[in-house]
Residue frames as a rotation matrix with the C-alpha (Angstrom) as fourth column:
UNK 1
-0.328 0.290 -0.899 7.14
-0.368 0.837 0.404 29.72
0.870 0.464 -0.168 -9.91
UNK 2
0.560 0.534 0.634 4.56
-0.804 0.164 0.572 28.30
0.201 -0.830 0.521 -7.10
UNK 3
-0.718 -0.665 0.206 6.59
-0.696 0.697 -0.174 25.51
-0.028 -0.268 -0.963 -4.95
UNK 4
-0.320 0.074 -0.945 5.71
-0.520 0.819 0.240 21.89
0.792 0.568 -0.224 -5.45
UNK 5
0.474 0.086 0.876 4.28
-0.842 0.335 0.423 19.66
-0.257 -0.938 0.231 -2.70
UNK 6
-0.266 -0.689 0.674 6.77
-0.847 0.501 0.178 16.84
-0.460 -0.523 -0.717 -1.63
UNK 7
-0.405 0.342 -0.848 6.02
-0.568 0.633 0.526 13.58
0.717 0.694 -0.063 -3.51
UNK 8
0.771 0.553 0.315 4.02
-0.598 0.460 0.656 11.08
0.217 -0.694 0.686 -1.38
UNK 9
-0.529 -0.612 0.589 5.45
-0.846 0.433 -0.310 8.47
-0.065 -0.662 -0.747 1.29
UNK 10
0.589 0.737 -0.332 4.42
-0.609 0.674 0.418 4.98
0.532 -0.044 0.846 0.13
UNK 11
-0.318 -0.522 0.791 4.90
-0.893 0.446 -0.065 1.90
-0.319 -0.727 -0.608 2.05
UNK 12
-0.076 0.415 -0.907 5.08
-0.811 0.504 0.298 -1.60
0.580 0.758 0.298 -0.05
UNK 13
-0.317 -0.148 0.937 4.20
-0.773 0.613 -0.165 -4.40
-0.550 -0.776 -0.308 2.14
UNK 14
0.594 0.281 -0.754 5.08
-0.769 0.473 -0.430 -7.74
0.235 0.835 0.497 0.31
UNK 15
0.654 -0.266 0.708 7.11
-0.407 0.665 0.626 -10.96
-0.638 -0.698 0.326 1.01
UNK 16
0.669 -0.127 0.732 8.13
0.706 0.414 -0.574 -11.07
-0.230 0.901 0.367 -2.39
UNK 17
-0.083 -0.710 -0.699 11.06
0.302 -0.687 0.661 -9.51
-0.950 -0.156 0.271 -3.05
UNK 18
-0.930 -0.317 0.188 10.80
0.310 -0.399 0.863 -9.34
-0.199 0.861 0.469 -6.71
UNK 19
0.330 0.902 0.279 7.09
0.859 -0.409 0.307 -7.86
0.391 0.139 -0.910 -6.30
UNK 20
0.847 0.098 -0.522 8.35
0.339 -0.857 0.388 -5.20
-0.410 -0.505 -0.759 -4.13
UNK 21
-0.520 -0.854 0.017 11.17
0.527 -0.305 0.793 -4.61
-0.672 0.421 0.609 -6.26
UNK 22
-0.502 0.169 0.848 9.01
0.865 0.125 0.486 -4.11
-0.024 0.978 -0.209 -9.20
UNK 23
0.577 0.806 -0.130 6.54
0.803 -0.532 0.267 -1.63
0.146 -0.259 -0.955 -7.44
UNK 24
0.266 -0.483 -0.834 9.48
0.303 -0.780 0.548 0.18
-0.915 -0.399 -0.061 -5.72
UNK 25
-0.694 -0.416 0.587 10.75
0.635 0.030 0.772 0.66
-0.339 0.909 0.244 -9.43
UNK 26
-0.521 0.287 0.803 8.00
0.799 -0.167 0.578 1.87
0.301 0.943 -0.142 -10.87
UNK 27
0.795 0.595 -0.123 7.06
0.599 -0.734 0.320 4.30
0.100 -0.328 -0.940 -8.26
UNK 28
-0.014 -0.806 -0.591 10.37
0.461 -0.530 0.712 6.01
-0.887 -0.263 0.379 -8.03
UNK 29
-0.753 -0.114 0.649 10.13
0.658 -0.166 0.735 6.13
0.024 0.980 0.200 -11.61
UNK 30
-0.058 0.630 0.774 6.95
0.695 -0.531 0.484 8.05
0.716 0.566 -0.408 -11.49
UNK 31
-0.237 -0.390 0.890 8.57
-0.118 -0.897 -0.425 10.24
0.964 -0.206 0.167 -8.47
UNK 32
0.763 0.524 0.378 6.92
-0.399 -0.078 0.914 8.75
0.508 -0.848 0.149 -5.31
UNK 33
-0.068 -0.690 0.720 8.82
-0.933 -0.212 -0.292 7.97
0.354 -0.692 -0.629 -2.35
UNK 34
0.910 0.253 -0.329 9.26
-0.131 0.928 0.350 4.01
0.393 -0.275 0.877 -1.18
UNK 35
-0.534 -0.511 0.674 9.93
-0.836 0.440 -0.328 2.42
-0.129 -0.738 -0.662 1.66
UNK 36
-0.137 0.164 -0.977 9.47
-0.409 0.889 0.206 -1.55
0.902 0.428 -0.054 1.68
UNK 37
-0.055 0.414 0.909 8.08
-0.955 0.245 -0.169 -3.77
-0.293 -0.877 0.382 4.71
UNK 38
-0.753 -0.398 -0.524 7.71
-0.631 0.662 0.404 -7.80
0.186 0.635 -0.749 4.31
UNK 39
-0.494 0.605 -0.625 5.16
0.749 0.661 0.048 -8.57
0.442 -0.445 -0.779 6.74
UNK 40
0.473 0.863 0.179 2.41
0.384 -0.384 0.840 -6.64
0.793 -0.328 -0.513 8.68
UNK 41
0.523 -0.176 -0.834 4.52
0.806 0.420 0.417 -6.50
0.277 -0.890 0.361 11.28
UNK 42
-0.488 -0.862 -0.135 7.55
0.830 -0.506 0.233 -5.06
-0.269 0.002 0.963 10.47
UNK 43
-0.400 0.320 0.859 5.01
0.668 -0.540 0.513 -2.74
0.627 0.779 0.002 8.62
UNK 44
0.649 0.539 -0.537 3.16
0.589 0.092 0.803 -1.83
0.482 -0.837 -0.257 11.70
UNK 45
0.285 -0.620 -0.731 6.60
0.848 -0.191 0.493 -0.49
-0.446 -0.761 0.471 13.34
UNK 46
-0.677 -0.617 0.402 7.76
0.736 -0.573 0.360 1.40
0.009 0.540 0.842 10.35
UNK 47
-0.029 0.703 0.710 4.04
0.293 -0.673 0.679 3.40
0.956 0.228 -0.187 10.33
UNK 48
0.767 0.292 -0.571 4.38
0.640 -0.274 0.718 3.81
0.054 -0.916 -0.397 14.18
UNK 49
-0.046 -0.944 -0.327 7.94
0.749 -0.249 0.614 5.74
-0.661 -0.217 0.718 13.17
UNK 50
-0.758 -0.366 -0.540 6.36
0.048 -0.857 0.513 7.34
-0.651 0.363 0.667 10.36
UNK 51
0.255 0.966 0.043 3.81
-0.365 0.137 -0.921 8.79
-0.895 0.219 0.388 8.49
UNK 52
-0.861 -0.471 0.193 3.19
0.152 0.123 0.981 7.63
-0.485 0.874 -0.035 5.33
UNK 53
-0.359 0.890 -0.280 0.50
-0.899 -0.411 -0.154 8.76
-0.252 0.196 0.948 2.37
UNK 54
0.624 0.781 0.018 -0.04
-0.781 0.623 0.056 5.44
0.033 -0.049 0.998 1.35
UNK 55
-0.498 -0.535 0.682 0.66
-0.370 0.843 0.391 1.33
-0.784 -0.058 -0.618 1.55
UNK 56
-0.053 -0.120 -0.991 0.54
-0.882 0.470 -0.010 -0.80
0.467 0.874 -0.130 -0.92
UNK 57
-0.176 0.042 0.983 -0.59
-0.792 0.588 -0.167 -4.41
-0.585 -0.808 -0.070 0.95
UNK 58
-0.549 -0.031 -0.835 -0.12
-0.316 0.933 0.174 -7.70
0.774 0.359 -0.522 -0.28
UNK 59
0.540 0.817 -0.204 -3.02
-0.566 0.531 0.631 -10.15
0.623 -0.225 0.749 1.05
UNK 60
0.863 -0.431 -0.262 -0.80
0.461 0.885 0.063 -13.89
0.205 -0.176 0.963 1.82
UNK 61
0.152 -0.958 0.242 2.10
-0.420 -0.284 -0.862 -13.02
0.895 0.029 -0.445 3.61
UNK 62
-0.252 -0.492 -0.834 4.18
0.421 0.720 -0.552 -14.64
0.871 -0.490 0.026 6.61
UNK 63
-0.514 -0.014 -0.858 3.52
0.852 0.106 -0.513 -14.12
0.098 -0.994 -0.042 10.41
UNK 64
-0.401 0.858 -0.321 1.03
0.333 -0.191 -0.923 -11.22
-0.854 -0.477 -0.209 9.70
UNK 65
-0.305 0.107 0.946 -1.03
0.951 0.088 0.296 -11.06
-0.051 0.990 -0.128 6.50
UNK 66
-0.800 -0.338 0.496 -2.32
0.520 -0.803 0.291 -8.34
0.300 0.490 0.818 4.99
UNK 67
0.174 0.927 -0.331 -6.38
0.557 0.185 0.809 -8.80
0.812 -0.325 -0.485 6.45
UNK 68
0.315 -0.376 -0.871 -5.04
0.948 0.169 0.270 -9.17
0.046 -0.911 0.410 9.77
UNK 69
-0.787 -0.589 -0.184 -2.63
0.602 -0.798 -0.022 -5.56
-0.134 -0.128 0.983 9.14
UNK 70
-0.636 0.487 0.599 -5.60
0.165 -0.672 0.722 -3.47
0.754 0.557 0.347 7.82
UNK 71
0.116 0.951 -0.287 -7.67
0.451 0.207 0.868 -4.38
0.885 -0.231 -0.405 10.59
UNK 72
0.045 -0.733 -0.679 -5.18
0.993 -0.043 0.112 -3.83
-0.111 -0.679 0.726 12.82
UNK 73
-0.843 -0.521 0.132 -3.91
0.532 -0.844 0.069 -0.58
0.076 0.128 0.989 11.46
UNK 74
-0.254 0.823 0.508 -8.00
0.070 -0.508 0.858 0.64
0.965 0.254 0.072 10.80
UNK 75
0.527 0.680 -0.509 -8.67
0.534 0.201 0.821 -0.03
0.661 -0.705 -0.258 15.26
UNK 76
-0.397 -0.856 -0.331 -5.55
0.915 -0.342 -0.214 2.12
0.070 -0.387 0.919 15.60
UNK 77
0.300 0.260 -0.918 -6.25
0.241 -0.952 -0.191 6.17
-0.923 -0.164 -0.348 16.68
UNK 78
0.873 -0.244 0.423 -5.93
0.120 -0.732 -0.671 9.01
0.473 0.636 -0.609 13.80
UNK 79
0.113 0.651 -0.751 -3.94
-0.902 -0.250 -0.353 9.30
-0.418 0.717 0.558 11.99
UNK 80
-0.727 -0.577 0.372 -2.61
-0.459 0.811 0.363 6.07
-0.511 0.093 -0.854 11.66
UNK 81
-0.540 0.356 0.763 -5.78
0.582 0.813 0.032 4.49
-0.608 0.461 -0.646 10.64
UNK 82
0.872 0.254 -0.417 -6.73
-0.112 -0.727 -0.678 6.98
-0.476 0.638 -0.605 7.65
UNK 83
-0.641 -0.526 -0.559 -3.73
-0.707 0.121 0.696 6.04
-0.299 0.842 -0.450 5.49
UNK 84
0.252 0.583 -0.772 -5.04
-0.965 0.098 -0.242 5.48
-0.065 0.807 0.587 2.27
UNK 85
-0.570 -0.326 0.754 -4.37
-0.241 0.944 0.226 1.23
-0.786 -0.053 -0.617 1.37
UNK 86
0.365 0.537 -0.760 -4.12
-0.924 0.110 -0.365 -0.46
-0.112 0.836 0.537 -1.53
UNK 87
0.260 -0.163 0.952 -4.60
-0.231 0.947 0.226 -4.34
-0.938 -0.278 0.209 -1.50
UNK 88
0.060 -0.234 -0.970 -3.13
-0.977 0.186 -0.105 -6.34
0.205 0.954 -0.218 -4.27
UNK 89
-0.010 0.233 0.972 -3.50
-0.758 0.632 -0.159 -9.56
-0.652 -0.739 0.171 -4.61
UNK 90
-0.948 0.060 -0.314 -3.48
-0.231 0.552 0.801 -12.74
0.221 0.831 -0.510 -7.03
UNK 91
-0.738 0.669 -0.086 -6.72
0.388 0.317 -0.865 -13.85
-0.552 -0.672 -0.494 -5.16
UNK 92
-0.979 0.195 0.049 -9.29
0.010 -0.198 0.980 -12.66
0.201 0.960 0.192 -8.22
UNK 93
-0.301 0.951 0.067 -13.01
0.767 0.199 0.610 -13.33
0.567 0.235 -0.789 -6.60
UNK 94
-0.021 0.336 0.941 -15.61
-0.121 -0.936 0.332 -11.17
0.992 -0.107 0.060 -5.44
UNK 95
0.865 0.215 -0.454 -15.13
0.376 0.321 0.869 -12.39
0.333 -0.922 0.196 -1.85
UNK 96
-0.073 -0.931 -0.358 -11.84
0.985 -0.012 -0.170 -11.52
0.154 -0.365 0.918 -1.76
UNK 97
-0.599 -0.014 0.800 -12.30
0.230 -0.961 0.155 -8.01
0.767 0.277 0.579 -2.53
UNK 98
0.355 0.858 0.371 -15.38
-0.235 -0.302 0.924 -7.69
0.905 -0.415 0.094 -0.13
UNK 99
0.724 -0.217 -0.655 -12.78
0.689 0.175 0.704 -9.01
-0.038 -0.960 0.276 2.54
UNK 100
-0.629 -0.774 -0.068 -10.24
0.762 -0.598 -0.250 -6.76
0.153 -0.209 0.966 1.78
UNK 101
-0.122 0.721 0.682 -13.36
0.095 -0.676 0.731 -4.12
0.988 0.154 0.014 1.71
UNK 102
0.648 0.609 -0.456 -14.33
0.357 0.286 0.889 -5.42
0.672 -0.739 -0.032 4.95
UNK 103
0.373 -0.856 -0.359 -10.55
0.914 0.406 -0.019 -5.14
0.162 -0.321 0.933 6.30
UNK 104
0.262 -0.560 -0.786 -10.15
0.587 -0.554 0.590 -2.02
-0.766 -0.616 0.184 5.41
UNK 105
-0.768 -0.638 0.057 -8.45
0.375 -0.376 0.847 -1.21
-0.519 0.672 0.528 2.07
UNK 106
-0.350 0.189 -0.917 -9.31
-0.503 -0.864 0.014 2.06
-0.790 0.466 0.398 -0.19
UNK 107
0.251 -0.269 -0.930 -8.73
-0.967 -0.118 -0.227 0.01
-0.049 0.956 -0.289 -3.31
UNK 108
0.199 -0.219 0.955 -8.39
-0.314 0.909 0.274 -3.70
-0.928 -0.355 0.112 -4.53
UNK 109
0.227 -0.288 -0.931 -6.03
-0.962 -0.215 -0.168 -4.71
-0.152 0.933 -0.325 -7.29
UNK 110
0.952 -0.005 0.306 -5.63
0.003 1.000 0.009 -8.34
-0.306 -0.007 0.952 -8.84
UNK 111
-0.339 -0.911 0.235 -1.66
-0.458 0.378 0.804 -9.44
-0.822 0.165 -0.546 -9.36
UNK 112
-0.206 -0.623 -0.755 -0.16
0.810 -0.541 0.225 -8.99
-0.549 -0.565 0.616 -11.24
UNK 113
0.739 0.467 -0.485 -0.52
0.273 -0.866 -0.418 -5.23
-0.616 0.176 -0.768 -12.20
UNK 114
0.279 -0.527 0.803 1.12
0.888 -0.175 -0.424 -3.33
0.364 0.832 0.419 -14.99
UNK 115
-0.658 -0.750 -0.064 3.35
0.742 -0.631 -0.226 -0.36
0.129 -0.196 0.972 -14.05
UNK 116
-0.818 0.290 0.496 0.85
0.211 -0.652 0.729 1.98
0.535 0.701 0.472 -15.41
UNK 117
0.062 0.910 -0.410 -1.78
0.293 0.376 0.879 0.71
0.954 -0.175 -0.243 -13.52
UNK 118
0.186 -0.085 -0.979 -0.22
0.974 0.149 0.172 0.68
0.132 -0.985 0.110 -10.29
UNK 119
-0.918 -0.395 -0.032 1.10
0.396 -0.911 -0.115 4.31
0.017 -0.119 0.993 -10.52
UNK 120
-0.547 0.761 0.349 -2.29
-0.087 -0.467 0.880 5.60
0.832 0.451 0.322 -11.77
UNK 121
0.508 0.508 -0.695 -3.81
0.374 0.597 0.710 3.96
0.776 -0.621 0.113 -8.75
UNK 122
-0.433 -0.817 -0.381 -1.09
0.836 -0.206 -0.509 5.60
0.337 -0.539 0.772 -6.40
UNK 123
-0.972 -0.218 0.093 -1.31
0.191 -0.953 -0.234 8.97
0.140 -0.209 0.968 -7.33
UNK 124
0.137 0.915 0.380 -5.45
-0.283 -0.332 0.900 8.91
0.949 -0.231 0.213 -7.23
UNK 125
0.565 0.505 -0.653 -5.53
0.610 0.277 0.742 7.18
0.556 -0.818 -0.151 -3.73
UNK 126
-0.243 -0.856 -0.457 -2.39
0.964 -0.163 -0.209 9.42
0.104 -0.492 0.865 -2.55
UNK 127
0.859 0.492 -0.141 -4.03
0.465 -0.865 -0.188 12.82
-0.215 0.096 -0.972 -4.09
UNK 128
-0.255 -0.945 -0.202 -0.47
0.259 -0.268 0.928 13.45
-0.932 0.184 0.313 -5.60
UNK 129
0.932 0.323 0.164 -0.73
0.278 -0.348 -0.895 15.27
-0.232 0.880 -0.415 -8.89
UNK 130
0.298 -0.952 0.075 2.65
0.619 0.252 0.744 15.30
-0.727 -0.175 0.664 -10.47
């Protein structure tokens, strides 16, 4: 039987605990690895300790938003800025998107997302085939 590749390494970055609860939930459930981050920041440190295949980025968050992290993370060297990023967001117009576009991110999802969704959306930006 041919060996399996490793499930992806996501990283949820969210201020909301019960958002990043939910995600972490429903990716374990569909086999992916999660680790959790509250702010850009803290996010920032955890990707400078490790890789990861993708993040998961909340927009509105405390002392560094999501904008701000993408840009950040995208003026960093390889490979750091090449993780995949999906934004999520309540934030619903076409500006928003075209700033998270602008920022950086793979993928732009409105809040809140249905399990289904968000997995589906994982494993395509992650290239995980389960």
């Amino acid at each position: 039987m041919p060996e399996t590749a490793a499930p992806p390494r996501i990283l949820v970055i969210d201020d909301a605990s019960l958002v990043r609860r939910y995600y972490r939930d429903a990716l374990e459930r569909a086999g992916f690895r999660v680790d959790e981050a509250l702010n850009g920041i803290e996010a920032l440190e955890l990707l400078l300790r490790s890789p990861y295949d993708l993040l998961v980025v909340d927009v509105n968050m405390p002392k560094m938003d999501g904008l701000t992290f993408l840009r950040t993370l995208r003026a960093r060297e390889e490979p750091l800025r090449a993780v995949p990023a999906l934004v999520t967001s309540t934030e619903a117009g076409e500006q928003d998107r075209d700033s998270a576009r602008a920022a950086g991110a793979n993928f732009y999802l409105v809040k809140p997302l249905s399990e289904d969704v968000l997995v589906a959306h994982a494993a395509a930006l992650s290239g995980w085939r389960r």
